[in-house]
FIDOSE-737722 format. One record per residue (C-alpha): residue in three letters; z, x, y. Coordinates in Angstrom, 3 decimals, padded with zeros to 6 digits, always signed. Each point is the difference from the previous one (the first is absolute). Example, Ala and Ser with C-alpha at 12.3 -4.5 7.8 and 13.67 -1.06 7.14 Angstrom:
# FIDOSE-737722
miro	zz	xx	yy
ALA	+007.800	+012.300	-004.500
SER	-000.660	+001.370	+003.440
# end
This chain:
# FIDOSE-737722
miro	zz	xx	yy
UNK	+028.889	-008.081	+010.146
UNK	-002.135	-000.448	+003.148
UNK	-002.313	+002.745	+001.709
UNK	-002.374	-000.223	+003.132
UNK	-002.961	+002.581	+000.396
UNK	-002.305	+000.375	+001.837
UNK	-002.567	+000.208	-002.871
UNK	+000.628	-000.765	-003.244
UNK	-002.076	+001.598	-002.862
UNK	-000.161	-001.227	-003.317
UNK	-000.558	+002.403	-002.536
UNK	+000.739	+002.967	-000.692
UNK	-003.075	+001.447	-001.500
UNK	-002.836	+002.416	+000.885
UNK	-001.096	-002.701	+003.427
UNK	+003.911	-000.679	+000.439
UNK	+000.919	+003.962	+000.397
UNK	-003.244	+000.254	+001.658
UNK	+000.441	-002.714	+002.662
UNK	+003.694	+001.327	+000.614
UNK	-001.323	+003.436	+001.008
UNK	-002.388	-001.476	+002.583
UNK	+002.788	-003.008	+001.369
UNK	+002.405	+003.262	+000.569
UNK	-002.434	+002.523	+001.792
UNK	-002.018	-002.165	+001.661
UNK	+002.395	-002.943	+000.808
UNK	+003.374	+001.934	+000.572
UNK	+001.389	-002.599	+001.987
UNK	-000.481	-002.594	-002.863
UNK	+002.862	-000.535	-002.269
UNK	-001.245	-000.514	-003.736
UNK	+001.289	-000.515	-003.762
UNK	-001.824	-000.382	-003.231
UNK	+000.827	-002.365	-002.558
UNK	-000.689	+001.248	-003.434
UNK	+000.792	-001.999	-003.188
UNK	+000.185	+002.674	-002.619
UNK	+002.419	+002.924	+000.242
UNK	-002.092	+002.168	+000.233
UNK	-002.935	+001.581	+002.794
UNK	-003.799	+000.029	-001.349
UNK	-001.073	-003.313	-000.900
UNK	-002.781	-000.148	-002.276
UNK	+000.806	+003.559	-000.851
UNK	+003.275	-000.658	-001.038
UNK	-001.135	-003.421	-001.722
UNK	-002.419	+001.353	-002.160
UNK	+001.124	+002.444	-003.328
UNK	-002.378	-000.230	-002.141
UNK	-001.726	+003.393	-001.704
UNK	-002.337	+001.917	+002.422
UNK	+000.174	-002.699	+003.041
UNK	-001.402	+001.954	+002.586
UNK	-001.940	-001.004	+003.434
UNK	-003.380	-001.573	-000.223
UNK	-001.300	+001.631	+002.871
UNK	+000.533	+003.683	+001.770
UNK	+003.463	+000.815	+001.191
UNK	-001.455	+001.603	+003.361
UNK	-000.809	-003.010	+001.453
UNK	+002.547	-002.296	-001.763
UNK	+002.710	+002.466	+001.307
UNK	+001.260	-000.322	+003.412
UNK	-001.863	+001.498	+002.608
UNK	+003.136	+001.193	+001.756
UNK	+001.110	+001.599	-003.160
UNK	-003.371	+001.326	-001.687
UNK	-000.246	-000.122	-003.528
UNK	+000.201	+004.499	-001.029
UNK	-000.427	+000.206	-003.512
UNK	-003.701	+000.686	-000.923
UNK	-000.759	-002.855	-002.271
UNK	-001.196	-003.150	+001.484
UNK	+001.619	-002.270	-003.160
UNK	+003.816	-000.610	+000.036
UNK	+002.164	-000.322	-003.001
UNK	+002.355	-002.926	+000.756
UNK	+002.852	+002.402	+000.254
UNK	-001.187	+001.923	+002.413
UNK	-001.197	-002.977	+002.194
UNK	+003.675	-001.595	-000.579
UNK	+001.350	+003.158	+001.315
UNK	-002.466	+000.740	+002.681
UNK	+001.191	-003.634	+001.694
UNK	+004.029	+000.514	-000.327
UNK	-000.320	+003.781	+001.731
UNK	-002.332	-001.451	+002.534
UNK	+002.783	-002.784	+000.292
UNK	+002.693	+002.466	-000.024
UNK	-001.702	+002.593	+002.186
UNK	-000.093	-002.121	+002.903
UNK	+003.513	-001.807	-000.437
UNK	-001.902	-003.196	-001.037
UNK	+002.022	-000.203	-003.339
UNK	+003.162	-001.228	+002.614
UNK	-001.425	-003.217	+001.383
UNK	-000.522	-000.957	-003.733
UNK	+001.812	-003.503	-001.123
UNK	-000.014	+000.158	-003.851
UNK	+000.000	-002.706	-002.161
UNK	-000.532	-002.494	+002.785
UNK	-003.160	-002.284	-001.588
UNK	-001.735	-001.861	+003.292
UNK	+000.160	-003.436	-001.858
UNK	-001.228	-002.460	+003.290
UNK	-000.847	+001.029	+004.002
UNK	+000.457	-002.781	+002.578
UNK	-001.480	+000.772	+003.512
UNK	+001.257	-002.233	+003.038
UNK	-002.176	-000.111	+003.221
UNK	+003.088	-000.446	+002.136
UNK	+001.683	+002.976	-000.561
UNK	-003.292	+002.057	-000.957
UNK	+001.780	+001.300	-003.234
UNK	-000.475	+000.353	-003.597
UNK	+002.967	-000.891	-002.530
UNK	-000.323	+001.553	-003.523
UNK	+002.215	-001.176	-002.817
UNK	+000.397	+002.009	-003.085
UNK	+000.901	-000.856	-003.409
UNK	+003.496	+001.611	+000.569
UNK	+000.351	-002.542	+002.409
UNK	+000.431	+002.704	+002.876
UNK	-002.354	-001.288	+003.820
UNK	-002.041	+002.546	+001.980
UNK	-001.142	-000.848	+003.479
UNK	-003.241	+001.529	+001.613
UNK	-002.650	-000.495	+002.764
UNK	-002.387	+001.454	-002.166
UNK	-000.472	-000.302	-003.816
UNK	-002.121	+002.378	-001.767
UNK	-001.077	-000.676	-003.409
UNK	-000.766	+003.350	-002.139
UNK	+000.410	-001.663	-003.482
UNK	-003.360	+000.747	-001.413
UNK	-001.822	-003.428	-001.697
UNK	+001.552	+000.262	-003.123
UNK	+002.385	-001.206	-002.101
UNK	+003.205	+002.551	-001.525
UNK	+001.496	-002.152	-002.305
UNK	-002.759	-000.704	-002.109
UNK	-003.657	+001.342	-000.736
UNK	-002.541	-002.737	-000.870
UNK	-000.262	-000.593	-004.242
UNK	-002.599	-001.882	-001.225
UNK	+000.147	-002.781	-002.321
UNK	-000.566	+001.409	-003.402
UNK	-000.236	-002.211	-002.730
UNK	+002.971	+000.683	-002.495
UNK	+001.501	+003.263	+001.414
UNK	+003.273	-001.478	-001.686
UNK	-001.309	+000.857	-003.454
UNK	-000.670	+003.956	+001.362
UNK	+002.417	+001.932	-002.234
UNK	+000.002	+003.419	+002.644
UNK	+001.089	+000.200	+003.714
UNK	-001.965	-001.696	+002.709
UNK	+000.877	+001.540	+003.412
UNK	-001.778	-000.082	+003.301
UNK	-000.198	+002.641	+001.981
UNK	+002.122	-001.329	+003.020
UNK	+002.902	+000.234	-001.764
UNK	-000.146	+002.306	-003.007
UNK	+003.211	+001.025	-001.754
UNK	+001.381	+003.736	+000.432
UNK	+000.952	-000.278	-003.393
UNK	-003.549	-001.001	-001.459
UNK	-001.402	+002.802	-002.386
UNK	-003.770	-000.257	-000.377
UNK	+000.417	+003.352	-002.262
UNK	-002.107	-000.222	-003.235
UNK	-001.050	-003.704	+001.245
UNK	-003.146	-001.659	+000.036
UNK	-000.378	-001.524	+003.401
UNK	-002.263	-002.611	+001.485
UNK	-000.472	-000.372	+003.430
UNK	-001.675	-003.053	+001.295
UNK	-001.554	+000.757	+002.832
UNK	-003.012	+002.299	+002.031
UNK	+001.509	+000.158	+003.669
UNK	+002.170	+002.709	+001.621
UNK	+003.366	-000.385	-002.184
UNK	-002.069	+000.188	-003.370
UNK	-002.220	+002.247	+001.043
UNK	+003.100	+002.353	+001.194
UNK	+002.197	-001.255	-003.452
UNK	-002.322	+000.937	-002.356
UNK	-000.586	+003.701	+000.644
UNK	+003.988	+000.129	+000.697
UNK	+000.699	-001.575	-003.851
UNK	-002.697	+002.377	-001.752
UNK	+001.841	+002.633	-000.093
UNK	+003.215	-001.151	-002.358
UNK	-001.465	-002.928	-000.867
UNK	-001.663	-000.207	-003.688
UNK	-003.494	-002.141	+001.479
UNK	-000.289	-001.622	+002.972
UNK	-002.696	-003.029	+000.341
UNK	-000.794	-001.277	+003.396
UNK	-000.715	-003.816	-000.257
UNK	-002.003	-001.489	+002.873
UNK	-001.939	-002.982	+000.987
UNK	-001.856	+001.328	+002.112
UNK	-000.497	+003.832	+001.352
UNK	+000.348	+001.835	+003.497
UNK	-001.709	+002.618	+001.606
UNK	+001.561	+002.816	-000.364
UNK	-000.225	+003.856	+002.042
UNK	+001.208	+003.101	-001.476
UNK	+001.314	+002.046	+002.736
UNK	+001.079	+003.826	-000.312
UNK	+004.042	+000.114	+000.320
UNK	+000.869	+003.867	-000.323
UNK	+003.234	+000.563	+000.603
UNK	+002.160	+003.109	+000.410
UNK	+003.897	-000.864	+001.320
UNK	+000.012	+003.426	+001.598
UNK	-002.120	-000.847	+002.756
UNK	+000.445	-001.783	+002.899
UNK	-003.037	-000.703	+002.363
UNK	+000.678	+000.655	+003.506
UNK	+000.512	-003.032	+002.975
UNK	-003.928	+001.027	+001.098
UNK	-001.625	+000.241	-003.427
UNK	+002.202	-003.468	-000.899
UNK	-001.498	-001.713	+003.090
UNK	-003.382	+001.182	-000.723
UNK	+000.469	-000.901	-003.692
UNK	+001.299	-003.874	+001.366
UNK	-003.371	-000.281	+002.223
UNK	-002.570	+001.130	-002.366
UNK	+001.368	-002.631	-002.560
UNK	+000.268	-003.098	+002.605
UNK	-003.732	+000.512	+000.929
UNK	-001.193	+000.561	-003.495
UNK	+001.939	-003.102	-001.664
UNK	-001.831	-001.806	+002.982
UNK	-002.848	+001.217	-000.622
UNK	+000.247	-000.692	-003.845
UNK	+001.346	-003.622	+000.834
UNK	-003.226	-000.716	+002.215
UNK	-002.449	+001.576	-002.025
UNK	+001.510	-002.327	-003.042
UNK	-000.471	-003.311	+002.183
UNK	-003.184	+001.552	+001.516
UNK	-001.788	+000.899	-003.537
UNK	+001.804	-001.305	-002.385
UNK	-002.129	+000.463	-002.896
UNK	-000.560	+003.685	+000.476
UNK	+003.590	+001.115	+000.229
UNK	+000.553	-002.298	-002.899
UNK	-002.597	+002.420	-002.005
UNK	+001.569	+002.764	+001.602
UNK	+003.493	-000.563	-001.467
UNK	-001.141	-001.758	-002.951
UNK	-001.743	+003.476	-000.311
UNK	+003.135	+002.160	+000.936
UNK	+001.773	-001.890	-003.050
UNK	-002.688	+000.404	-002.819
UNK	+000.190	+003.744	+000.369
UNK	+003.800	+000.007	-000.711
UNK	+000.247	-002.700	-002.797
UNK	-000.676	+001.759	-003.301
UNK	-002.819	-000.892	-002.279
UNK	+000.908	-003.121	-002.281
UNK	+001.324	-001.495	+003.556
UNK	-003.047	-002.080	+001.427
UNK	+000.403	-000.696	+003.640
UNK	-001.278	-003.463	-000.864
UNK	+002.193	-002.472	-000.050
UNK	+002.969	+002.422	+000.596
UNK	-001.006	+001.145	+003.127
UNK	-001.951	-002.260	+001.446
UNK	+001.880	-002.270	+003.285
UNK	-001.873	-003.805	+000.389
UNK	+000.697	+001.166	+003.725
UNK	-001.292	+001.683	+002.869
UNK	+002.265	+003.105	+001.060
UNK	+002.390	-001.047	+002.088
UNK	+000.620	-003.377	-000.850
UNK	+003.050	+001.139	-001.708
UNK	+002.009	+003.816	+000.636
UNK	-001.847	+002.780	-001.390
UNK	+002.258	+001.645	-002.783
UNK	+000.524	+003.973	+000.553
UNK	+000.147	+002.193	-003.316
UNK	+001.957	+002.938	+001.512
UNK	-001.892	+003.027	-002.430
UNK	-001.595	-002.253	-002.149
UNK	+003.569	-000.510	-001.716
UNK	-001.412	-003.111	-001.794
UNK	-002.963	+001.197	-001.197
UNK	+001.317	+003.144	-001.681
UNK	+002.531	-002.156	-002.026
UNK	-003.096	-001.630	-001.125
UNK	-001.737	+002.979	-000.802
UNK	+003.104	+001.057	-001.843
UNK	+000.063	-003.298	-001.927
UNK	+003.111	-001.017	+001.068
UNK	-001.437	-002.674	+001.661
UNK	-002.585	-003.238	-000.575
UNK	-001.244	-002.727	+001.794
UNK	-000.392	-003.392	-001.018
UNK	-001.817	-002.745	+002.328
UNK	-000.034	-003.424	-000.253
UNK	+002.187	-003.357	-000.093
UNK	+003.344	-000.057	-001.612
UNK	-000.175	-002.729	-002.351
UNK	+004.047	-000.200	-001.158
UNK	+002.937	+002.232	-000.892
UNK	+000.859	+000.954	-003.560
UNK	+002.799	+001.542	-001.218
UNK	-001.935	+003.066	-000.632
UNK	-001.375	+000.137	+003.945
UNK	-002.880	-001.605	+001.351
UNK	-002.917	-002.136	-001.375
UNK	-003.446	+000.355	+002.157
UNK	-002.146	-003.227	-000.085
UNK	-002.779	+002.310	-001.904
UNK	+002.691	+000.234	-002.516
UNK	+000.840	+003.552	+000.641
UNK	+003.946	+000.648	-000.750
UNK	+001.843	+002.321	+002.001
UNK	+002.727	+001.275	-001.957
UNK	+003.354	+001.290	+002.573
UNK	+003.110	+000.558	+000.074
UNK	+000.578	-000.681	+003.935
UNK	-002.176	-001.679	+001.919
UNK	+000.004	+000.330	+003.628
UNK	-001.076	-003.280	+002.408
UNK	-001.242	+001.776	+002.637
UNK	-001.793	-002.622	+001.615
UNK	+000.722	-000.194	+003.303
UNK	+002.229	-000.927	+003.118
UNK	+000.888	-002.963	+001.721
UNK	-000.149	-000.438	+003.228
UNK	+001.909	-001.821	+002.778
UNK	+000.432	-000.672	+003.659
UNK	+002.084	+001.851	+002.336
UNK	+002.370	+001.495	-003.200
UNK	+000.712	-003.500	-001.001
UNK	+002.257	-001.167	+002.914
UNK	+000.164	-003.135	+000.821
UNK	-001.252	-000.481	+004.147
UNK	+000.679	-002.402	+002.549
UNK	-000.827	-000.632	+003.634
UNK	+002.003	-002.194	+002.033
UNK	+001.162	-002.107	-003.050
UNK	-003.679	-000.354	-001.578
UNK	-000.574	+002.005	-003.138
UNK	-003.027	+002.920	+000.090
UNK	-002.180	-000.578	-002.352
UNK	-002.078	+003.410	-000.816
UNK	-003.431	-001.592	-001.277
UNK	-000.200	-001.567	+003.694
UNK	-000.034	+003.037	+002.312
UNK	-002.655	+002.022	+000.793
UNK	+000.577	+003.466	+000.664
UNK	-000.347	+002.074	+003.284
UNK	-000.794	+003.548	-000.124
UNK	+000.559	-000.192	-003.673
UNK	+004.215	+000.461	+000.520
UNK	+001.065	-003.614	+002.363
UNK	-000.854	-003.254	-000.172
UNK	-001.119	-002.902	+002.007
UNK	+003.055	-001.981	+001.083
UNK	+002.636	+002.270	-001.517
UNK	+002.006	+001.763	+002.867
UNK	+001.568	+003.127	+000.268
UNK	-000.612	+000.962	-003.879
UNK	-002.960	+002.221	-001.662
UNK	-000.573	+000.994	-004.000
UNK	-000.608	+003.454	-000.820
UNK	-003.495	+000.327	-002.209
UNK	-001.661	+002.474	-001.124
UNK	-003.666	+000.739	-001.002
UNK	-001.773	-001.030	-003.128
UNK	-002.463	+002.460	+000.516
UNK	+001.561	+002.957	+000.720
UNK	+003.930	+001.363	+000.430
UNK	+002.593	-002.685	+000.624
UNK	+001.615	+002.189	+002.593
UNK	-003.038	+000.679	+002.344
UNK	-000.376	-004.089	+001.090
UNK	+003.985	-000.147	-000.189
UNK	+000.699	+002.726	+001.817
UNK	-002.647	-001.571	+002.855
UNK	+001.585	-003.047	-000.457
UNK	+003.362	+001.809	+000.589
UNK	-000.981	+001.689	+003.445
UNK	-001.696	-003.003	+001.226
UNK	+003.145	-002.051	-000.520
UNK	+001.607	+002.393	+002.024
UNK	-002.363	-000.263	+002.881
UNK	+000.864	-003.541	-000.313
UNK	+003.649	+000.352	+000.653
UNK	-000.283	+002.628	+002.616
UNK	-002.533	-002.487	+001.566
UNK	+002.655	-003.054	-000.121
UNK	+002.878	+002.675	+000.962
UNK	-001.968	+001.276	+003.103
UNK	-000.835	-003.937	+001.668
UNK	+002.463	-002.048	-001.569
UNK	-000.933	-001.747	-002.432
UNK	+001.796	-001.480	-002.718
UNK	-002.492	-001.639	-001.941
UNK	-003.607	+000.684	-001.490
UNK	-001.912	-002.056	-001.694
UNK	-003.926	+000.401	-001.302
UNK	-001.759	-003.167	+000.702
UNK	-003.419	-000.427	-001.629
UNK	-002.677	-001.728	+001.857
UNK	-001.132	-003.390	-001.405
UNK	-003.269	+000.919	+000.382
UNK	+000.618	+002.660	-002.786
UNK	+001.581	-002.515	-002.395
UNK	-003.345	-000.439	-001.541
UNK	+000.496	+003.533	-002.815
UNK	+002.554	-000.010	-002.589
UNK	-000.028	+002.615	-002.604
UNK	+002.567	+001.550	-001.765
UNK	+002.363	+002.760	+001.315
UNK	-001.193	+002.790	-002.546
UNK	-003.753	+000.426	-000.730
UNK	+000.134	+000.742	-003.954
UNK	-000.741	-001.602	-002.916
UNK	+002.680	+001.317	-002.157
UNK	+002.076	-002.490	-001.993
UNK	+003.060	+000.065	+002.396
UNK	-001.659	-000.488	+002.822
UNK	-001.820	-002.961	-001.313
UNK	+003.089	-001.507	-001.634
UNK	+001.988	+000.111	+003.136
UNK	-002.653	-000.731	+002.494
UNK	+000.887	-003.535	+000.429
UNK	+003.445	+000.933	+000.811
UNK	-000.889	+002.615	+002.660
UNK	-000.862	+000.373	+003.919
UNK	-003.919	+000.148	+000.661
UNK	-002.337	+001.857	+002.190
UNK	-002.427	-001.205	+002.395
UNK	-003.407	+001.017	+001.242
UNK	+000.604	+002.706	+002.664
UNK	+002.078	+002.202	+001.730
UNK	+003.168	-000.715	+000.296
UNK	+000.522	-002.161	-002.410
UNK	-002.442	+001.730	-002.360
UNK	+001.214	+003.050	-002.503
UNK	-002.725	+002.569	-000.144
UNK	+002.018	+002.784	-002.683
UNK	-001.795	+002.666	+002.048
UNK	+002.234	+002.750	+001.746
UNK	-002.239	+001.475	+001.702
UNK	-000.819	-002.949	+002.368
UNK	+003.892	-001.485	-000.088
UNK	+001.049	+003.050	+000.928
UNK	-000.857	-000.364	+004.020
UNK	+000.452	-003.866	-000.267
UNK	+003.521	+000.523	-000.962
UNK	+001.267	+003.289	+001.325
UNK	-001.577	-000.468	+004.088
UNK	-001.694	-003.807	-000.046
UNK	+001.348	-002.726	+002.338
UNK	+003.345	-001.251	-001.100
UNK	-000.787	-003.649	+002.445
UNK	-002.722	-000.235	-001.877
UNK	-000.881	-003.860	+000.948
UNK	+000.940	-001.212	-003.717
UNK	+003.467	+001.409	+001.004
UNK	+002.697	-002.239	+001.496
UNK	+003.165	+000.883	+002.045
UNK	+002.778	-002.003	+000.619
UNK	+003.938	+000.521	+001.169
UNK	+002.724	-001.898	-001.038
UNK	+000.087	-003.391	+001.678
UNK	-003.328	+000.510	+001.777
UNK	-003.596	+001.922	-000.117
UNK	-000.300	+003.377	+000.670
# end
């Protein structure tokens, strides 16, 4: 089959649902469809199934702001986030311009018509003017496994947490999870409960925050107190972000600190609990109610850090020489990530390749027309930069609409060439592993990526579209 929009979204996750609402109320003359690849509306929250997954930061401001987030707890069981997204979709007839199934394989833009031509894997062609990317920057068909040295000889169940089995029963199991970011830290807790022991196995640790998640289904918090609620978190989750880059050594005490008084007694903090980095440099993991922490109390749960040296067939040998005995073990070491959902891009014949752009406003491109890439913070909620990024693109095509333009293009300076630094500013493992394979950042505004909302926030919803590092052009001739 062949389609022609207007816009085309790709994705049908929580920036995909999110950037449909905004095309449709605040570009009503546009025409739009989203390509999704699954069957299914949520994304990431659909994706993921493993025990406990939850959101790592507070649903108030990762929630829409046209549809506040009402229940009064801040952390989100996957569930409820899944079904959050697919009422929003459905409340606002979004669910309709929905193409299931229909995998964006390769997107070929041609200056002479000022369109975009999307192929899928079903072998069915879109046409748009304007292609916008809400894919996320990872991969779905695969998390990232490390190389273990003989996981063949492992007698259990290895699984990784990207795609774990319905039918997998850790009841009465000894489980190791390798890991100390978000999904372990989230895992773990989960497990405790049916499992017999649970050992988390990491390298390295993170900083973790326990954060206070009462909740009681009965309630529902008002529009007002939900907008209040949304406010008071984005300015102190700024404030917490630039105190950690600011001093980092005292709010590393401070939530080194926070820890110690939860872990029980034959649990030193050292090495367990001890990052080798600054806060910051990596996502800070949430501990909705201490969850963790009481399964350690409880004894349900231990901590081993260090190298892994080999599996057994018993589980996992440490390069100290410590054994950990398990039934299941659980790789949950990471994501990958790629470029623009992994399709394939071309201008004009000549292939895109992502590690050469630079990006502009942290959502274009220099020299890639008509098409922007939906990302979200590192720092805070995903949805408060893509939502941003979601209104400003529609200031965009209202500006083309209202003086006739059919093609924009960010067009960085060569006297800014002189900065190149990767797209996301962490440290974490797959960031650094994909950095090579990714668009950069340069030294300054525009084509710098601050992760602060409170100063993108007037840049993007009221600064100057013809910018000067903005280009306009019509078909067959300048605009």
């Amino acid at each position: 089959m062949s389609e022609h929009v207007d816009v085309l979204v790709i994705g049908a996750g929580l920036s995909g649902i999110g950037a449909a609402y905004r095309l449709q109320t605040t570009c009503p003359r546009l025409s739009y469809a989203i390509l999704e690849a699954r069957n299914a509306i949520g994304g990431t929250w659909d994706l993921f199934r493993y025990p406990g997954v939850r959101s790592d930061s507070d649903m108030f401001t990762l929630s829409y702001p046209f549809r506040p987030w009402r229940r009064p707890y801040a952390i989100g069981a996957g569930d409820t986030i899944r079904a959050y997204i697919r009422a929003t979709a459905a409340a606002y007839g979004i669910d309709r311009r929905i193409r299931f199934g229909r995998r964006a394989e390769s997107a070929s833009w041609s200056s002479a018509t000022g369109r975009w031509t999307v192929r899928t894997a079903t072998g069915d062609e879109y046409r748009c003017t304007f292609l916008y990317l809400c894919t996320g920057y990872y991969r779905y068909s695969a998390g990232y496994e490390a190389d273990f040295v003989d996981r063949a000889r492992f007698a259990g169940t290895v699984v990784h947490p990207q795609q774990w089995p319905d039918d997998l029963d850790h009841t009465g199991a000894r489980v190791a999870v390798i890991g100390s970011g978000t999904t372990a830290v989230t895992l773990v807790p989960a497990l405790a409960g049916d499992a017999a022991h649970v050992t988390m196995v990491q390298r390295s640790p993170s900083y973790l925050i326990s954060l206070p998640n009462h909740a009681h289904e009965r309630e529902q918090l008002g529009p007002v107190r939900s907008r209040f609620v949304r406010a008071r978190n984005v300015l102190l989750s700024t404030a917490m972000y630039q105190a950690s880059r600011r001093w980092p050594e005292r709010v590393a005490t401070r939530l080194r600190e926070g820890v110690a008084r939860q872990l029980p007694p034959d649990v030193p903090v050292e090495p367990h609990f001890l990052p080798r980095y600054r806060p910051w440099d990596q996502r800070l993991c949430v501990v909705p109610n201490g969850d963790l922490f009481q399964a350690m109390r409880a004894g349900d749960v231990s901590v081993v850090t260090g190298t892994i040296d080999r599996f057994t067939e018993k589980g996992l040998r440490m390069h100290d020489g410590t054994e950990v005995e398990a039934d299941i073990v659980v790789t949950a070491t990471g994501l990958t990530m790629v470029a623009f959902g992994e399709m394939t891009l071309t201008v004009d014949g000549r292939v895109v390749r992502p590690e050469s752009l630079q990006v502009y406003k942290g959502m274009m491109f220099d020299g890639l027309p008509n098409l922007a890439w939906c990302l979200g913070y590192t720092n805070s909620s995903w949805t408060l930069r893509a939502d941003l990024a979601s209104r400003y693109v529609c200031r965009l095509l209202n500006y083309m609409t209202r003086h006739h333009i059919d093609m924009v293009t960010p067009r960085r300076d060569p006297a800014d060439s002189g900065s190149d630094v990767p797209l996301l500013d962490l440290t974490s493992g797959y960031v650094r592993r994909a950095a090579a394979q990714m668009p950069r950042q340069g030294a300054r505004w525009p084509w710098r990526h601050r992760n602060n909302y409170l100063t993108d926030l007037p840049r993007m919803r009221v600064g100057r579209i013809d910018d000067g590092a903005m280009t306009f052009a019509r078909t067959g001739g300048d605009a």
